[in-house]
C-alpha positions as CSV (number, residue, x, y, z in Angstrom):
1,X,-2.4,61.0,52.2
2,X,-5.8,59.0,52.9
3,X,-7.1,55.8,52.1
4,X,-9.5,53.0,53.8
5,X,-6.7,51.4,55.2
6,X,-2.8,52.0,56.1
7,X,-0.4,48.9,56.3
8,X,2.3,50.0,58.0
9,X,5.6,47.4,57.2
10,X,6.2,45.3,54.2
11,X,6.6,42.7,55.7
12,X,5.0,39.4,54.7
13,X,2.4,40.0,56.9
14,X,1.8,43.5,55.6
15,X,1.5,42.5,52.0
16,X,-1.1,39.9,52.9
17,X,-2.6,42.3,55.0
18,X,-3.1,45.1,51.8
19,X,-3.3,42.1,48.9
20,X,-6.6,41.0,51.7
21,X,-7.9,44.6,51.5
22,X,-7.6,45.5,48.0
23,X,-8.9,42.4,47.5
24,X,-12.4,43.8,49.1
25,X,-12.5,47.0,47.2
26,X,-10.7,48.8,49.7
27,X,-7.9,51.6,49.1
28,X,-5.0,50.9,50.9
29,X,-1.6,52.9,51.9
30,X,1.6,50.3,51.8
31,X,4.9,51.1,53.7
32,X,7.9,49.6,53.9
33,X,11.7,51.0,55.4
34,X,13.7,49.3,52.9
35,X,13.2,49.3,48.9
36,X,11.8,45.5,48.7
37,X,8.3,44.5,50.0
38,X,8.2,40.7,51.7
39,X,10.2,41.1,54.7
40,X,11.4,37.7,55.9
41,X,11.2,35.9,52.7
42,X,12.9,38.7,50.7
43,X,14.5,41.4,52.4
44,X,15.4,40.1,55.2
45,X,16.0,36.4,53.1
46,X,14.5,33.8,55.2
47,X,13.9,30.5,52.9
48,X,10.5,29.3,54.2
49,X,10.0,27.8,57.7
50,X,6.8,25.6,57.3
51,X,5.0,22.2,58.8
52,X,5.4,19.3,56.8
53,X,2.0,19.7,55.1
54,X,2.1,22.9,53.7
55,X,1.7,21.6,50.0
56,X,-1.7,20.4,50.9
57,X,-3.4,22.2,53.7
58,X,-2.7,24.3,57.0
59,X,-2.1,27.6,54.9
60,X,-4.6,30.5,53.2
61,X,-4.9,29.9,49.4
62,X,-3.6,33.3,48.7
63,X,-0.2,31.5,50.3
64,X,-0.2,28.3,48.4
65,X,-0.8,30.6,45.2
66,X,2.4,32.5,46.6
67,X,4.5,29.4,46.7
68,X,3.2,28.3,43.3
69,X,3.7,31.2,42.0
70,X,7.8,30.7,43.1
71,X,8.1,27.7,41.1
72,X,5.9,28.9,38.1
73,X,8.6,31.8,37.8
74,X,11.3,29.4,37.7
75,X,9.7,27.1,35.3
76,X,8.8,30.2,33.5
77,X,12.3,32.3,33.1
78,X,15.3,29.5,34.5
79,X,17.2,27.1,32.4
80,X,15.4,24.1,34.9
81,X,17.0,20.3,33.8
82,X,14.2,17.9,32.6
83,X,13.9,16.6,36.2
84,X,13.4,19.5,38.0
85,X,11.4,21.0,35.7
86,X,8.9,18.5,35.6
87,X,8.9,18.0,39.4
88,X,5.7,19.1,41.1
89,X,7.3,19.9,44.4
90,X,10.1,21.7,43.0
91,X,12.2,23.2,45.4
92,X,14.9,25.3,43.3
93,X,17.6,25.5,46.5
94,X,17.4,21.9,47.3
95,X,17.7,23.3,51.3
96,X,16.6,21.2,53.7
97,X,14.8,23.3,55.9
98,X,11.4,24.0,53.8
99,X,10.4,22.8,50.6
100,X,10.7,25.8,49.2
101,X,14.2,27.2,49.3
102,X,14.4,29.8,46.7
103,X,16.2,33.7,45.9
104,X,14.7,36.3,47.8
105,X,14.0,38.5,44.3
106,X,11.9,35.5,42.7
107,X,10.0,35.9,46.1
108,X,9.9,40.0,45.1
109,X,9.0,39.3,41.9
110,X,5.8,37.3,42.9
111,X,4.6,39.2,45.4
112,X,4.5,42.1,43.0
113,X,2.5,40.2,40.2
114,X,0.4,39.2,43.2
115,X,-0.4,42.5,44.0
116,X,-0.2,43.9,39.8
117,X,-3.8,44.2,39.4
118,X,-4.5,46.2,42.9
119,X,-1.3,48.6,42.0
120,X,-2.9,49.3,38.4
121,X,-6.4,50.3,39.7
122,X,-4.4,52.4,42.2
123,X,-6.3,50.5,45.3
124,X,-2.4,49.8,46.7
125,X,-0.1,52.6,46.8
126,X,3.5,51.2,48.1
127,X,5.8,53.7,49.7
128,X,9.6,52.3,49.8
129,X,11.9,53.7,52.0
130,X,9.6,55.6,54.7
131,X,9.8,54.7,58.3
132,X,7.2,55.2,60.7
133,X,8.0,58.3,62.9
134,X,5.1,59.2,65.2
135,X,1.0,58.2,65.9
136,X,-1.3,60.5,66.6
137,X,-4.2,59.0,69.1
138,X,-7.3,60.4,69.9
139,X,-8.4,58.4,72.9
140,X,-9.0,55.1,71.8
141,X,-8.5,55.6,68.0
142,X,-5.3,55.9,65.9
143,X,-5.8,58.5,63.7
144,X,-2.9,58.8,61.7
145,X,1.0,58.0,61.5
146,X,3.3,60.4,60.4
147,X,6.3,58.3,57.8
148,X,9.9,59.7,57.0
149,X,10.6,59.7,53.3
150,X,14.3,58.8,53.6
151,X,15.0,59.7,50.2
152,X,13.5,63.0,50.2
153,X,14.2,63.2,53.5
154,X,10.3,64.8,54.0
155,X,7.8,63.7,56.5
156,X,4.3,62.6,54.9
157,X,0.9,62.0,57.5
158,X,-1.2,59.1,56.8
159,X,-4.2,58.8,57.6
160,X,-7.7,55.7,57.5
161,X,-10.7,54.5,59.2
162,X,-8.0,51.6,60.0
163,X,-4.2,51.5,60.7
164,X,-2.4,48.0,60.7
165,X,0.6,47.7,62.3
166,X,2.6,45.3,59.8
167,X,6.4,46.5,61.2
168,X,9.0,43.6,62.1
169,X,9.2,45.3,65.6
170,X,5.7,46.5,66.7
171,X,6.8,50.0,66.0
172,X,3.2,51.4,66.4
173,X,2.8,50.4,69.4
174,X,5.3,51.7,70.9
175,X,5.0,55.6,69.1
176,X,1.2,55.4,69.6
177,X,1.8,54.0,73.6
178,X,-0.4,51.3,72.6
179,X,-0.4,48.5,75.6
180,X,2.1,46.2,74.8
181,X,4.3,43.5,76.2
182,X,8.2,42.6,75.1
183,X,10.6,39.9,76.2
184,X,9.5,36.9,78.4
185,X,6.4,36.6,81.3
186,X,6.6,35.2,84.1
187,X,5.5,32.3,84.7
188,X,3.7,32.9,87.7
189,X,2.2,35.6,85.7
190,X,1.1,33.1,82.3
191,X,1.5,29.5,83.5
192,X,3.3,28.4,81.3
193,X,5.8,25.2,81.3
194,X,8.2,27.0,79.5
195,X,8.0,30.2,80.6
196,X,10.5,31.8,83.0
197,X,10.9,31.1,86.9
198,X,11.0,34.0,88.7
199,X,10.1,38.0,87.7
200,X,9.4,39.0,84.3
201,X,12.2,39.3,81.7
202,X,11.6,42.5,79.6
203,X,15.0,42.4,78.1
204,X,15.0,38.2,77.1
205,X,14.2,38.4,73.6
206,X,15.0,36.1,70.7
207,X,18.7,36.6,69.1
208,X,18.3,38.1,65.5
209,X,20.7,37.2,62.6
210,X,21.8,39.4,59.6
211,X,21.9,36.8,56.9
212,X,24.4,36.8,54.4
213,X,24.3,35.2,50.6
214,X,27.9,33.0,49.4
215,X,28.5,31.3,46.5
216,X,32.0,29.4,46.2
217,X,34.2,29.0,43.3
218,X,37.5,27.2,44.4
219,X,40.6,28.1,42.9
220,X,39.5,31.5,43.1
221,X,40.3,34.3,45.8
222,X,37.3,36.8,46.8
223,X,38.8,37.2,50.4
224,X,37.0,40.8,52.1
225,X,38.7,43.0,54.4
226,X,39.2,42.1,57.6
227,X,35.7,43.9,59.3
228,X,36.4,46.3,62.1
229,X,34.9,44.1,64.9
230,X,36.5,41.1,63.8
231,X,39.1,40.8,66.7
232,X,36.6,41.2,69.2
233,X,34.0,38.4,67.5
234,X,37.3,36.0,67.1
235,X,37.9,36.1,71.1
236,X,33.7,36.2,71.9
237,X,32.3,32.9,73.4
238,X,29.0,31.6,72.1
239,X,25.5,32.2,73.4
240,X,25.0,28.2,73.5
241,X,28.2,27.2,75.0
242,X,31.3,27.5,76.4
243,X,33.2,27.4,72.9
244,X,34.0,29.9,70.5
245,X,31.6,32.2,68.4
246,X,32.6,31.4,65.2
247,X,32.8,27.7,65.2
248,X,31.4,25.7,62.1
249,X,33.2,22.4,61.7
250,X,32.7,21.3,58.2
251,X,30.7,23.7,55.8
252,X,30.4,21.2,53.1
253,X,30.1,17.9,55.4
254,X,33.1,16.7,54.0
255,X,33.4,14.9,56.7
256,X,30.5,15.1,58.8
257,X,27.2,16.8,58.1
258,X,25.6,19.7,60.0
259,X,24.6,16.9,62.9
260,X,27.6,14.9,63.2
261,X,26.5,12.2,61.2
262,X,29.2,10.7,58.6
263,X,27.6,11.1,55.3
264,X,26.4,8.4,53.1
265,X,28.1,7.7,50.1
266,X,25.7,8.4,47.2
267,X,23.3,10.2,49.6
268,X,21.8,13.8,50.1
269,X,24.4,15.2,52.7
270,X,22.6,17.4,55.1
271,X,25.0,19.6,55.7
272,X,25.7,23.0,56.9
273,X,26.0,24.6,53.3
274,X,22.7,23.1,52.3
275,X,20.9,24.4,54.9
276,X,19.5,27.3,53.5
277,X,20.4,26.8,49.7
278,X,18.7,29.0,47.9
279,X,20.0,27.8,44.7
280,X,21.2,24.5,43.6
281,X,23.3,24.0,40.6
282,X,22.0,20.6,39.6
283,X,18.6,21.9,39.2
284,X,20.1,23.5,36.3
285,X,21.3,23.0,32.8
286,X,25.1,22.4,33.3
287,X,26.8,25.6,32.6
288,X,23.9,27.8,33.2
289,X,25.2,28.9,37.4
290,X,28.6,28.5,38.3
291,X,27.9,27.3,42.0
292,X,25.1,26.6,44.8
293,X,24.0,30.1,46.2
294,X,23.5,29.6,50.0
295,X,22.2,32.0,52.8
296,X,24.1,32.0,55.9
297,X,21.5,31.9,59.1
298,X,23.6,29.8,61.8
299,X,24.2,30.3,65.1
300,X,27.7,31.6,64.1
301,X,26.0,34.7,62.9
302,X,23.0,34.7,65.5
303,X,23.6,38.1,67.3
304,X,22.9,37.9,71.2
305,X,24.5,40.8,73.1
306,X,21.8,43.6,73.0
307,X,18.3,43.5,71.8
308,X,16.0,45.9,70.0
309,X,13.0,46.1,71.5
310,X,12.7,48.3,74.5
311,X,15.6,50.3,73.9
312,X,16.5,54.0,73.1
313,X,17.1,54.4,69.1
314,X,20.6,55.0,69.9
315,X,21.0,51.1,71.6
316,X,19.1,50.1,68.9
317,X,21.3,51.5,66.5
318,X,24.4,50.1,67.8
319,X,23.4,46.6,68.0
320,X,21.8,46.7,64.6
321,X,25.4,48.3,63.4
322,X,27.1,45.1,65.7
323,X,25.1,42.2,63.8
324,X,26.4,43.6,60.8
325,X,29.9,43.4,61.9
326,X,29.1,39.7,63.0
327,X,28.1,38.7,60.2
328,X,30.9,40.0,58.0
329,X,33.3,38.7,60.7
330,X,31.6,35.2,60.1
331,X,32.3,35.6,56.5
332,X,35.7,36.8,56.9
333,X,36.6,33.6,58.8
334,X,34.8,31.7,56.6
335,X,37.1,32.4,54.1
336,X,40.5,32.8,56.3
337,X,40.4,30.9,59.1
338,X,37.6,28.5,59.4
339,X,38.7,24.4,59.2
340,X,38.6,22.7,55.9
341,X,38.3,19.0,56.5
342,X,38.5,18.4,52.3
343,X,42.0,20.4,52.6
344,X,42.6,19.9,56.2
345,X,43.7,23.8,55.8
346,X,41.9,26.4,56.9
347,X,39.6,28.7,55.2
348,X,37.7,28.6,52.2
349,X,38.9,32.1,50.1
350,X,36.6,30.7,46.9
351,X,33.3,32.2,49.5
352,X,32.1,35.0,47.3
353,X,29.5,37.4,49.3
354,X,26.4,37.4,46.5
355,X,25.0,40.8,47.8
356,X,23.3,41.1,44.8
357,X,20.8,38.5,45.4
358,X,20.0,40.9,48.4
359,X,19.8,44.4,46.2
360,X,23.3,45.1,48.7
361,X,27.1,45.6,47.9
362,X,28.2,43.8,50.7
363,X,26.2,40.4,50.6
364,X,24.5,40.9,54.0
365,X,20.8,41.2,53.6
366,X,18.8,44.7,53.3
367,X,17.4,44.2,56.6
368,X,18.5,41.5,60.1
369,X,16.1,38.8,60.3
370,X,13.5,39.5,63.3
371,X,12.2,36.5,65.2
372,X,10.6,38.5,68.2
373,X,8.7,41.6,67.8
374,X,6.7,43.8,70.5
375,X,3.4,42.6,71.4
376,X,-0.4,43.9,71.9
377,X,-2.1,43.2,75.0
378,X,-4.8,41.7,73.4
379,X,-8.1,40.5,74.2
380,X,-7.1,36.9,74.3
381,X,-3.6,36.0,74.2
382,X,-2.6,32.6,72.9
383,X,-0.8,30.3,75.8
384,X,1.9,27.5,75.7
385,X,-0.9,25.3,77.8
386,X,-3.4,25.9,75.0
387,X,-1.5,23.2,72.6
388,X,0.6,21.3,75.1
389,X,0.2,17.2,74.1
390,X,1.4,16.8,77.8
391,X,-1.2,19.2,80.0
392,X,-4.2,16.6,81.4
393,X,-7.1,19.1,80.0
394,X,-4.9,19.1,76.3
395,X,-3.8,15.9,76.6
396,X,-6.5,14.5,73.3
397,X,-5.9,18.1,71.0
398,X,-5.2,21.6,71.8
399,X,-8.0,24.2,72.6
400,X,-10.2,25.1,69.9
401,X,-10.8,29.2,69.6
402,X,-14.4,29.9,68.5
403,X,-12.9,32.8,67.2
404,X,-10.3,30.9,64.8
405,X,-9.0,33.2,62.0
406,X,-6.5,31.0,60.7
407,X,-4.2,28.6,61.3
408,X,-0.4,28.3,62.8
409,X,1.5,24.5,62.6
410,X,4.5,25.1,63.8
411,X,6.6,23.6,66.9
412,X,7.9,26.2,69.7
413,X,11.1,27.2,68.3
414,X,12.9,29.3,70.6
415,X,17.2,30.0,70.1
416,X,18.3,29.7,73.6
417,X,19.6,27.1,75.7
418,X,17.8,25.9,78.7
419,X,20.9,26.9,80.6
420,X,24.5,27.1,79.8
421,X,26.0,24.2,77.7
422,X,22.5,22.6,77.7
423,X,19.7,22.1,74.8
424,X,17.9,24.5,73.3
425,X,14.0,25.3,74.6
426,X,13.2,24.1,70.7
427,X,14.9,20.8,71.9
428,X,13.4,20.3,75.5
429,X,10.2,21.1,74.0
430,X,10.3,18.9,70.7
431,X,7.2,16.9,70.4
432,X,5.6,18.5,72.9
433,X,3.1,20.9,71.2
434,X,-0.2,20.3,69.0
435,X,-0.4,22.1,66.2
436,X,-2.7,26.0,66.3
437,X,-5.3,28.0,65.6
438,X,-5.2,31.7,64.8
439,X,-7.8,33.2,67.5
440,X,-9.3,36.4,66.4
441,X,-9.2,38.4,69.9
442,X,-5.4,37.7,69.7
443,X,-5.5,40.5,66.9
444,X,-7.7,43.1,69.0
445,X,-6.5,45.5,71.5
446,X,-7.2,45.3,74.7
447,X,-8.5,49.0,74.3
448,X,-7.4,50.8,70.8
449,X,-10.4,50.3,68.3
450,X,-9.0,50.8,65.3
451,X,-5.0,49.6,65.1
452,X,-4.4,45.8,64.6
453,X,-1.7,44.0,64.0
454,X,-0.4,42.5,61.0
455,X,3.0,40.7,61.6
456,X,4.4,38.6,64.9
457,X,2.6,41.5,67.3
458,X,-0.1,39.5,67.9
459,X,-1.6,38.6,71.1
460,X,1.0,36.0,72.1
461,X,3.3,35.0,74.4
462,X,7.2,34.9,74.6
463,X,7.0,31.1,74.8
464,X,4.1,31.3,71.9
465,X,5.6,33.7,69.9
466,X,7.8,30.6,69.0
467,X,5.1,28.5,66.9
468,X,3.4,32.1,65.4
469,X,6.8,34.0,64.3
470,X,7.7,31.7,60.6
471,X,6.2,32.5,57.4
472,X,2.8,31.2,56.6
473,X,1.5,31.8,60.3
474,X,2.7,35.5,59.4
475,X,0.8,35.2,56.2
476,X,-2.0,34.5,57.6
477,X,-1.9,37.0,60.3
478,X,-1.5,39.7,57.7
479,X,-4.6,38.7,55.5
480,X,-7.1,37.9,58.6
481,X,-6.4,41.7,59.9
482,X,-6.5,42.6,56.2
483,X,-10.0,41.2,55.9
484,X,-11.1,42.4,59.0
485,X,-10.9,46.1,58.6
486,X,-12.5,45.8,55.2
487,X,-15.2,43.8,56.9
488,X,-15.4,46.5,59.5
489,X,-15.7,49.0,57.1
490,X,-18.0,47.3,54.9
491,X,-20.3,46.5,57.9
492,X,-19.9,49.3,60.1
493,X,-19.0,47.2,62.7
494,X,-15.7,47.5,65.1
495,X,-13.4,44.2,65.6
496,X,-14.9,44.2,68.8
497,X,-18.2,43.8,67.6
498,X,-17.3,41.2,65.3
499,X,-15.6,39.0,67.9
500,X,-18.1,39.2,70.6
501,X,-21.1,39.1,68.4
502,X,-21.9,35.3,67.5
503,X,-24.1,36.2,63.7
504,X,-21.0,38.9,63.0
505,X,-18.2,36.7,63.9
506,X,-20.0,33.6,62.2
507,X,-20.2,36.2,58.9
508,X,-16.8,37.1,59.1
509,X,-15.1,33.6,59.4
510,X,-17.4,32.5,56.1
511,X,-15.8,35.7,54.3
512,X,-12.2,34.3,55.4
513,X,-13.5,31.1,54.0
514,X,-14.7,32.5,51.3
515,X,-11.0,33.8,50.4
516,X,-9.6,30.6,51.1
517,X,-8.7,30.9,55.1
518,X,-8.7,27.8,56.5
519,X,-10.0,27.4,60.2
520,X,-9.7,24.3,61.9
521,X,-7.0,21.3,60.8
522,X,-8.1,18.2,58.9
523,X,-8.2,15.1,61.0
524,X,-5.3,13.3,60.3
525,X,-2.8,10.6,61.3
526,X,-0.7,13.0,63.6
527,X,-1.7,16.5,64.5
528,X,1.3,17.1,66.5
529,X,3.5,20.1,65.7
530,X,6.7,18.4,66.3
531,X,8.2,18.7,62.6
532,X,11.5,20.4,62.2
533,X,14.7,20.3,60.9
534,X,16.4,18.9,63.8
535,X,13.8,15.9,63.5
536,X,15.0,12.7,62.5
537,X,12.5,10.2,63.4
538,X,10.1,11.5,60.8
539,X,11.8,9.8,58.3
540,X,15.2,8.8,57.4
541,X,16.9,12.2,56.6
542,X,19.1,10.6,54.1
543,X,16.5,9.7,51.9
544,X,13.7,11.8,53.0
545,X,13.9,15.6,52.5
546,X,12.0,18.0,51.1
547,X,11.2,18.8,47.0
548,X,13.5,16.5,45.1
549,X,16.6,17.0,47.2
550,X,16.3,13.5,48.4
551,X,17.8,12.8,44.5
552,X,20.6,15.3,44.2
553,X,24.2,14.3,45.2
């Protein structure tokens, strides 16, 4: 099969990335391993890690028409109350973590409308359930990846002018022997504060969860079998402590909410449960959902004892197979074992898994949420010292790229403690980061001409990764490579030329603008990146969260 342009991965990243290039006219080959396009915010059901000004600016348009396109299908085809309905901000899950907390199929659903026009004309063909198997190089050019049609269980060659590499993991890179880096530099090798002391870490990569989906209807009983692993996850120790794994003290903040705090009478209670809600019941018409539908991505279920990139298929395998017994362990104890301060029992048996809101049986997700991925050596890789608010030469804003192709505002948000029993790097390092550009020669090869990236394989760091991993910086990734190849194409140019050719690069970045990419920040009262959910001295969290949770008991 040919076209202008092959998107390997359905991942956020890789549907911006062929929604960008169909966009220009150009015919584009989709792929994706499982049967749903949208990787973190569907599959893989990740409610949407932003910055705080995400309504407004700091994202492409084809984004903001992604997350208004979320609410318009809820306003469209849910039973909404008055309130919620006529909310602008609506945020159907009432989670507070994002403003938008909302099912991973209404995310499915959009992105397919999004895409309706290109799929008509034929200029996207989407191929479901076909992992990439092998890349065939010619020197310096990719000329093709061979894809395994599960289903049929036949192999199919693809081949275009350019190849994106849109997978969760960097898989290209790897089959096409593409230079690449995984796990954490040295410090002595990037400079960075945060980076590690000592050698290179190949094998330090961030933990990956398999989300799960639980509604609760007490009084009833929808108790799963005990998993196979589940003795062995009962006795395991946590990654962040000396305690046990599958410790969650009050789901529901009956007593305390997810950070200790005795909730407010009358208040939004920030608990553990709310989280991640992806749907709230009182943004309903009584009667229409029998309860809150929440997604379960805690460090309870954050898998730590292998990782997946740099490993045979085999290791790979059995730690993919080993999340998914962690997770239905977590669930299993949720509803047998786990303390119920509104009881003072244990357990909570009314958990029901909701795989269906997954496309699954067993309410795990289709596919483990990724936060790390394999990454090109690039022709300029991004740096934790290029947005430090605490580095003398960054100390008044972080470096500005030239080469900006979008835009990343998010803190450095890494899952591992400092050192045993200690805070997180996310906690050492809150407040500590301006917010980003997207630099163009972080999505070129150091050598290959014609493979780019798509997803978190940029040119970053371990440390940077961090700030460029959540879901609008993926976005945005996605549709700047998109545009590029078409550009390339259109032009005859490489992205070489482009970048290191002032009158091409300056025609480029009006094209992005054009298409609603924004380059640079606004000036504005802060332009720190130091926003996230464990953040309390933005504003109270009792009254401030984000949509209309603030209102909802």
């Amino acid at each position: 099969m040919q076209a202008d342009v092959v998107v390997i991965g359905g991942s956020l990243g890789g549907v911006a990335a062929a929604l960008a290039t169909a966009r220009m006219g150009k015919r584009v080959i989709l792929t994706e391993e499982t049967t749903w396009i949208g990787g973190q915010a569907t599959a893989q059901g990740i409610p949407l890690d932003e910055h705080p000004w995400s309504e407004k600016f700091g994202r492409t348009q084809s984004y903001a028409d992604f997350r208004e396109g979320v609410r318009d299908y809820y306003r469209s085809h849910y039973p909404l109350t008055a309130e919620a309905r006529a909310d602008r901000y609506l945020n159907p899950g009432a989670g507070w973590v994002s403003k938008l907390c909302f099912e991973p199929r209404v995310g499915l659903a959009v992105l397919y409308e999004m895409l309706a026009p290109h799929l008509s004309a034929g200029r996207i063909v989407i191929l479901l359930r076909h992992l990439p198997v092998s890349v065939s190089m010619d020197g310096d050019y990719a000329r093709s990846v061979t894809v395994r049609d599960e289903i049929q269980q036949v192999d199919r060659t693809l081949t275009a002018p350019y190849i994106l590499d849109a997978t969760e993991l960097g898989d290209l890179l790897e089959l096409g022997k593409i230079e690449s880096v995984i796990g954490a530099e040295s410090q002595s090798e990037t400079g960075e504060p945060l980076a590690v002391d000592g050698p290179a870490e190949p094998h330090e990569q961030m933990v990956f969860t398999h989300v799960f989906a639980l509604d609760h209807l007490p009084g009833e009983e929808h108790i799963i079998p005990k998993p196979r692993d589940y003795d062995f996850w009962k006795q395991a120790k946590s990654h962040r402590g000396d305690f046990p794994k599958l410790t969650l003290p009050d789901l529901f903040g009956a007593q305390h909410d997810h950070l200790g705090r005795v909730p407010k009478a009358g208040s939004y209670v920030a608990s553990t449960w709310n989280f991640r809600r992806m749907l709230c019941q009182s943004n309903f018409v009584p009667g229409a959902f029998p309860s809150d539908v929440t997604v379960a991505i805690w460090p309870t279920n954050e898998y730590h004892l292998g990782v997946l990139c740099g490993v045979s298929p085999e290791e790979r395998r059995k730690h993919l197979d080993a999340a998914r017994q962690l997770s239905l362990s977590t669930i299993h104890w949720l509803q047998t074992e786990a303390p119920n301060p509104a009881t003072g029992g244990q357990g909570y048996p009314g958990l029901r898994p909701r795989g269906d809101f997954f496309g699954t049986e067993d309410g795990l997700a289709q596919a483990p949420y990724i936060r790390e991925s394999r990454r090109i050596k690039a022709e300029f890789t991004v740096l934790e010292q290029h947005f430090r608010t605490d580095q003398p030469e960054t100390k008044d804003g972080p470096l500005k790229y030239h080469d900006s192709v979008g835009l990343s505002g998010y803190r450095v948000d890494i899952h591992k403690p400092t050192a045993p029993g200690k805070p997180s790097i996310t906690e050492v390092a809150h407040g500590k980061h301006w917010l980003q550009q997207i630099p163009l020669g972080a999505l070129i090869p150091v050598r290959v001409e014609n493979l780019l990236p798509a997803c978190k394989n940029l040119g970053v760091t371990h440390i940077t990764n961090g700030a460029f991993r959540v879901h609008p910086t993926e976005w945005n990734i996605g549709e700047s490579a998109g545009a590029l190849a078409a550009f390339c194409l259109d032009r005859k140019l490489s992205p070489r030329q482009v970048r290191n050719t002032a009158a091409h690069l300056t025609d480029f970045q009006r094209e992005l603008e054009r298409q609603g990419v924004e380059l640079d920040w606004p000036r504005m009262e802060t332009s720190r990146s130091y926003y996230s959910h464990h953040n309390l001295d933005l504003k109270d969290a009792d009254t401030f969260h984000f949509g209309e949770a603030w209102r909802l008991k």
